[in-house]
Structure formats: structure tokens, C-alpha cells
N, C-alpha and C positions, 0 to 999 in steps of 0.2 A: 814186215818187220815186227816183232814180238818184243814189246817193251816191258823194264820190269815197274813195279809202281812208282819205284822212284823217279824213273824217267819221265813215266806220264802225269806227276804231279809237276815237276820240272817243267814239262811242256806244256801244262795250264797256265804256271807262271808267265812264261814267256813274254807274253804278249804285255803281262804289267809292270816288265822291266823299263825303264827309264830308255837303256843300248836300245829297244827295237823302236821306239818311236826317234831315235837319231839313226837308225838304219832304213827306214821309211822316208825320212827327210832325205836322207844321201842319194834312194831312190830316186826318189821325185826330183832334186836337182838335178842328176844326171840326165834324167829323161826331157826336162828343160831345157836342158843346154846341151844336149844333142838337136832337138829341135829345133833350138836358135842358127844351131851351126851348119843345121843343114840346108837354110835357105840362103847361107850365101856359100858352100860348096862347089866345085866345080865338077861336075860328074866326068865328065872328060877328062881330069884331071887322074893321071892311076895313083898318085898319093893322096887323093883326097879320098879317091874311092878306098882304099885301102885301109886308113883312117876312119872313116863310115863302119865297114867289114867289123872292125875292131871294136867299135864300140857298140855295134850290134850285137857279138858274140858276149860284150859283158852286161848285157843291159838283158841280155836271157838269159846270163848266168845268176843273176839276182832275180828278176822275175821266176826263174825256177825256185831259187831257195823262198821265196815269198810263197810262191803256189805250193810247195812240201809240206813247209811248216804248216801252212795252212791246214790242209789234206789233213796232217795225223789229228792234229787238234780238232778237226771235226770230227773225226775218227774216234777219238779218246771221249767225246761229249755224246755221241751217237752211241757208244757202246756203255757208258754208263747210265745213259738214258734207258737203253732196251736191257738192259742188267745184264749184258755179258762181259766178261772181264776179258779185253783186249792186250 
């Protein structure tokens, strides 16, 4: 993906916006209280497993947007480091 500078100044920011360290927290809750929930679970249970499924799928739909961001943003600092403009 070819960013224009505005984007990659945008995506420096990021990280010192106020929103990402309450999207960090909302992570780490969830991933909490997934954990909590899963030690009294019924695996035998098909609603529970189902419910499990569920919150697997959104718990690495955030851990991906967490790993992306991340990725360009070293991206964007690794290329202004070696002086090519990304």
C-alpha cells in the first residue's frame, strides 16, 4: 500500500491519540474476560462452544487491526530512517 504524506504523518500520530490507548484498554478487557469466561464454560455445551467461536473470531479481528497498524508504522519509521520515501 503506497501512502500519501499525509497519511504517513496521520499514521505517526496514531499512536498519541488519546482513542488508541482506549482501544488498547478495550483489547486487553476483552481478552480478560474471555479468559475469565472460559474457565467456567461448558465445552460440551454447542452454545457455549459457539459463543467461544465468536469471540475468537473478534479477538483476531482486533489483534489484526493492532498487528497492521503496527506493521505500517514501522514501515513509515524504517523508511525514513534508510531515506526512502515509502
Amino acid at each position: 500500500m503506497k501512502l500519501t504524506q499525509e497519511q504517513k504523518e496521520s499514521l505517526k500520530q496514531l499512536k498519541n491519540m488519546p482513542w488508541w490507548k482506549v482501544l488498547l484498554e478495550i483489547e486487553k478487557e476483552a481478552n480478560d474476560e474471555l479468559y475469565r469466561r472460559l474457565a467456567t464454560f461448558d465445552i460440551d455445551d454447542e452454545k457455549d462452544r459457539t459463543t467461544i467461536k465468536i469471540w475468537q473470531q473478534y479477538s483476531k479481528a482486533r489483534e489484526d487491526f493492532f498487528q497492521n497498524t503496527e506493521k505500517h508504522i514501522r514501515e513509515v519509521y524504517q523508511n525514513k530512517i534508510a531515506g526512502v520515501d515509502y
